[in-house]
C-alpha positions in Angstrom: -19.5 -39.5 8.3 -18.8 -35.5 8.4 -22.7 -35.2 8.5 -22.3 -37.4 11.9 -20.0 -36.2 13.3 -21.3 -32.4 13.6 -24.1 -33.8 14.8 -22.6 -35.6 17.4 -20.8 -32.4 18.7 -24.5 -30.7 18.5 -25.5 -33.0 20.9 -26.0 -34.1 24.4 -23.1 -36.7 23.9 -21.1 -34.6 22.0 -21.5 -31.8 25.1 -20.8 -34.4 27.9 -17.4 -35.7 25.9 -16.4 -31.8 25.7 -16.8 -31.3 29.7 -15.8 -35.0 30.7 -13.3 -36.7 27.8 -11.6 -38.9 30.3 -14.8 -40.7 31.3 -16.7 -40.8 27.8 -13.7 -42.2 26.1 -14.3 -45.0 28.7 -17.7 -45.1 28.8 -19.2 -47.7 26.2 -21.5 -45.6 23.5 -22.6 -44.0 20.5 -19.3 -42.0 21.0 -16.8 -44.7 19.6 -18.1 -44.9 16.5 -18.2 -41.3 16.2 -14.0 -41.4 17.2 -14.0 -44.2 14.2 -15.3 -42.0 11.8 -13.0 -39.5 12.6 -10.1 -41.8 12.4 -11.4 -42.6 8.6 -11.3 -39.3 7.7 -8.1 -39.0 9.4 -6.5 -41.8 7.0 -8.3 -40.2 3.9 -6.4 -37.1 4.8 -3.3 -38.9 4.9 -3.8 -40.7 1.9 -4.6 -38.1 -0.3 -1.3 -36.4 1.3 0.8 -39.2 -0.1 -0.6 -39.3 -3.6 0.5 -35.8 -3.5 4.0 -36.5 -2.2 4.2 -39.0 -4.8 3.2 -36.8 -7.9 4.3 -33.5 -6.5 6.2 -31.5 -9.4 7.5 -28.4 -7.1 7.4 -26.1 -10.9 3.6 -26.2 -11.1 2.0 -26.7 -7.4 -1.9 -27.9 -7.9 -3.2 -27.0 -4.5 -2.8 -26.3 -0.8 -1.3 -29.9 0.1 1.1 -29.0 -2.7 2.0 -25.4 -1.5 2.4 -26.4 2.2 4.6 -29.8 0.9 6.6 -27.3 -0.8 7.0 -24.7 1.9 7.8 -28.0 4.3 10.6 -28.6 1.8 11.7 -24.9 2.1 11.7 -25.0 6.3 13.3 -28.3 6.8 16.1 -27.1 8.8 13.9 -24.8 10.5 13.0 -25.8 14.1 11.2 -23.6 14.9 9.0 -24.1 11.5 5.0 -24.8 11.5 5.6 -26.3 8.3 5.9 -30.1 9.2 3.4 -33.9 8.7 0.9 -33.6 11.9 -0.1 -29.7 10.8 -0.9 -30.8 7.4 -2.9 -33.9 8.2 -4.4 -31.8 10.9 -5.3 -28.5 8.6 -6.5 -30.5 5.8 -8.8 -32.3 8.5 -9.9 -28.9 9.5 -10.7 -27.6 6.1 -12.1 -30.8 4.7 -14.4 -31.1 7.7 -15.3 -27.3 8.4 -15.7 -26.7 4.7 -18.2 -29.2 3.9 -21.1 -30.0 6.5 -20.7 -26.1 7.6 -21.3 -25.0 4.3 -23.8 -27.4 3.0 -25.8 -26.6 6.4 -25.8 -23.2 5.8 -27.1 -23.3 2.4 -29.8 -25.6 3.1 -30.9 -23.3 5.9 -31.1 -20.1 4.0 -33.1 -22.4 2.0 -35.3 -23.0 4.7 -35.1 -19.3 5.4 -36.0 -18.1 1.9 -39.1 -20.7 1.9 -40.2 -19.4 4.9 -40.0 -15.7 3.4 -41.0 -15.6 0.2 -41.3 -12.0 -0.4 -37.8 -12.2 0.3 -36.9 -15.1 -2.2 -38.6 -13.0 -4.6 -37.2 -9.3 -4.1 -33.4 -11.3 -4.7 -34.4 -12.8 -8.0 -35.6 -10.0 -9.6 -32.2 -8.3 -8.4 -30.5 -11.5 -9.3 -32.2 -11.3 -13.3 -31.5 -7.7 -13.5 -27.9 -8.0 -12.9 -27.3 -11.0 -14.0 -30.1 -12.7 -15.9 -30.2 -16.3 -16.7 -27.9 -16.8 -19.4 -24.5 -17.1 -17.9 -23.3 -18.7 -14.4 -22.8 -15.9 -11.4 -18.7 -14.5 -10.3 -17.9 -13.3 -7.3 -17.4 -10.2 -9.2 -21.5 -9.9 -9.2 -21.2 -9.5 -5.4 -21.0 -6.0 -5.2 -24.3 -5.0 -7.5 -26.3 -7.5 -5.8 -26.2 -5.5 -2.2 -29.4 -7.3 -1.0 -28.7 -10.7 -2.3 -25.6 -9.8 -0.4 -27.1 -8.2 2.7 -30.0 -11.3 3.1 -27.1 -14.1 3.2 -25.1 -12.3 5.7 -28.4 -12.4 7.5 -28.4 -16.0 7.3 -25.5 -16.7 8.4 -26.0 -14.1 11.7 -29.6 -15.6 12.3 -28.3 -19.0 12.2 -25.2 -18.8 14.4 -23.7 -22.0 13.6 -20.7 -22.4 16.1 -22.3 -20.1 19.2 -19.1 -21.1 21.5 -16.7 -21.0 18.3 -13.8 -23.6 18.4 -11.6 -23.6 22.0 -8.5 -21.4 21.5 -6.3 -21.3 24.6 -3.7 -18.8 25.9 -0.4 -18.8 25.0 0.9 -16.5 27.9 -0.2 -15.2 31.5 -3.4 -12.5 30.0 -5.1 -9.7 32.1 -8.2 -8.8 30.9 -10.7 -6.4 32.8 -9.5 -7.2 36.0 -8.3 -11.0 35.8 -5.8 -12.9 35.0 -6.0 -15.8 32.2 -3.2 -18.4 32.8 -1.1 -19.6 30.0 -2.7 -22.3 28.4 -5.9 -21.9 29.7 -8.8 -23.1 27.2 -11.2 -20.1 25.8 -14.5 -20.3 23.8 -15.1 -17.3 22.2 -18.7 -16.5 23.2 -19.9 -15.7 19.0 -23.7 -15.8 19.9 -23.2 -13.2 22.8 -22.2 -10.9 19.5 -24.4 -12.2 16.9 -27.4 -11.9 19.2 -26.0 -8.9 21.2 -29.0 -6.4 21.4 -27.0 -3.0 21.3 -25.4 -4.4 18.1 -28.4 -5.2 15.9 -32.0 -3.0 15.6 -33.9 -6.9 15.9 -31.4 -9.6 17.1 -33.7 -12.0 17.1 -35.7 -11.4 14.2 -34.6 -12.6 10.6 -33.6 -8.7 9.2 -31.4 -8.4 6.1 -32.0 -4.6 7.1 -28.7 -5.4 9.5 -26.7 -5.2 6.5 -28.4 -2.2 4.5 -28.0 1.2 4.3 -30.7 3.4 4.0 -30.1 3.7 0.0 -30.2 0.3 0.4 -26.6 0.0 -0.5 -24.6 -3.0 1.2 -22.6 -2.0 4.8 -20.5 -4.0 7.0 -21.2 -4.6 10.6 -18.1 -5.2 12.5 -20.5 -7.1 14.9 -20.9 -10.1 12.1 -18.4 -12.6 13.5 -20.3 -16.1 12.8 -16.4 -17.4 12.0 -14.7 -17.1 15.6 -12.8 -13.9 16.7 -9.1 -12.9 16.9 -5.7 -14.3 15.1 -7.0 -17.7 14.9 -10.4 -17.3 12.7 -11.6 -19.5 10.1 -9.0 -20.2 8.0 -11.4 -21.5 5.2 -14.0 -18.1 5.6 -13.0 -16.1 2.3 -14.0 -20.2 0.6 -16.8 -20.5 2.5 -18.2 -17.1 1.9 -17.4 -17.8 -2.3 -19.4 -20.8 -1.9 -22.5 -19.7 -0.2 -22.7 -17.2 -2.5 -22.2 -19.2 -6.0 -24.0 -21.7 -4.7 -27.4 -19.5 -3.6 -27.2 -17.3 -6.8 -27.2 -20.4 -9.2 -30.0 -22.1 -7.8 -32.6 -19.0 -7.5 -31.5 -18.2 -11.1 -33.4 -21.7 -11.7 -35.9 -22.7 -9.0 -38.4 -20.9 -7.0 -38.3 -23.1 -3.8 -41.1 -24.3 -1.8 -42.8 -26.5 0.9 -45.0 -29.1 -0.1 -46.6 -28.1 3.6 -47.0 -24.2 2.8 -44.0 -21.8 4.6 -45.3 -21.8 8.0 -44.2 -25.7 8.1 -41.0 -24.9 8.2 -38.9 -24.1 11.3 -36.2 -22.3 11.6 -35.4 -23.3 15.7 -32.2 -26.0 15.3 -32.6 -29.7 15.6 -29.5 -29.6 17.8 -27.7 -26.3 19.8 -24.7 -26.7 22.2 -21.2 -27.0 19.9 -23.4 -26.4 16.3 -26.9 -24.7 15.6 -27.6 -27.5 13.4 -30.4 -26.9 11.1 -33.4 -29.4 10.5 -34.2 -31.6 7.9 -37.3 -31.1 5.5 -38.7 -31.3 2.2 -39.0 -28.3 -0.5 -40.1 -28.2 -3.8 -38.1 -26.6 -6.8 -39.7 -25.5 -9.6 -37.9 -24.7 -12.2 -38.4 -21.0 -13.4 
């Protein structure tokens, strides 16, 4: 249902609902079964909230529902508190839908990225088996001496731009910025792919470089340019999970497989099956070989 519903917001139907809500949500379409799906999810959120409520021992909290049940519990006489029912389901919405399809699409196109540069897929295993080796699982703690590990899925996740208009923030006040005026509660995209793509920013924007994100000892550096998880107060709340996760996930499996195309690398492409809300990678076959 997640997988659906990003690519419904990827789409030409997902683009018209975003300029013209009024008239899809009375238009007959693809686009109710869509809002169906995300009711379902919806009332799995709120399930799972209730199990929570219903086994919560405030001594020994297991997870964020319990922590923000707990901190509701704390606020109750606050009015002015963010701590109350519709920002739970809501955030746990969030962070159960942003933190599964985004992630698992990222990691299967830096899969698609690594089989389509193999040189590349084999300079970070030999960095990965030095450091690491094949015996035991990788920690985050291995981040920091594997710099171009590091350095090519930062690349990734610049090259790809998943959310190029980022998620609509609006204004909370009367803004001027360069010359205009924002009214309060105006709705803003954040333009991400003007930066991730922005030419005075990167040596070869459109190019797949993990050079962006090396010095010239070849030590990891930052680039304040790598924004693929919005901008401002209201980023990703999920990023430091996501970032864990593509990680982990990448390290394990070129500790064991060598990945391939059944169709040779130049098969695979790299341009998304759908761009407007998401960049959302294709769909193809690989081979893994074990090493």
């Amino acid at each position: 249902m997640i997988s659906e519903i990003l690519g419904f917001n990827g789409g030409p139907r997902g683009a018209l609902y975003n300029i013209f809500p009024w008239l899809m949500e009375r238009l007959p379409g693809h686009q109710h079964t869509v809002f169906g799906y995300i009711e379902d999810i919806r009332k799995f959120a709120k399930k799972k909230i209730q199990e929570h409520e219903d086994t919560l021992d405030p001594s020994s909290p297991r997870d964020f529902i319990d922590c923000f049940l707990l901190r509701r519990d704390q606020e109750k006489n606050n009015p002015t508190s963010e701590f109350h029912y519709e920002n739970l389901v809501a955030t746990v919405l969030n962070l159960f839908l942003a933190g599964t399809e985004t992630t698992s699409s990222t990691i299967r196109y830096a899969l698609s990225v690594l089989i389509k540069h193999p040189k590349i897929q084999g300079k970070m295993q030999e960095e990965i088996d030095t450091v690491i080796g094949r015996e035991r699982c990788p920690s985050m703690e291995d981040r920091k001496s594997l710099p171009f590990t590091d350095a090519v899925l930062h690349e990734v996740q610049r090259f790809m731009d998943l959310a190029p208009f980022s998620l609509p923030h609006y204004s909370l006040k009367d803004i001027s910025f360069r010359g205009y005026t924002i009214p309060k509660d105006t709705m803003i995209f954040p333009m991400l792919h003007s930066v991730l793509k922005e030419d005075k920013l990167w040596s070869t924007p459109r190019s797949f470089n993990p050079q962006h994100f090396l010095d010239h000892n070849g030590n990891f550096k930052k680039n304040p340019a790598f924004v693929p998880f919005s901008a401002g107060k209201r980023a990703c709340v999920g990023e430091s999970l996501a970032r864990m996760e593509i990680f982990l996930f990448i390290v394990s499996l070129l500790q064991n497989f060598t990945f391939s195309s059944p169709n040779g690398p130049d098969s695979i492409n790299l341009v998304p099956e759908y761009s407007s809300f998401a960049n959302v990678p294709r769909r193809y076959e690989l081979i893994a070989t074990p090493r």
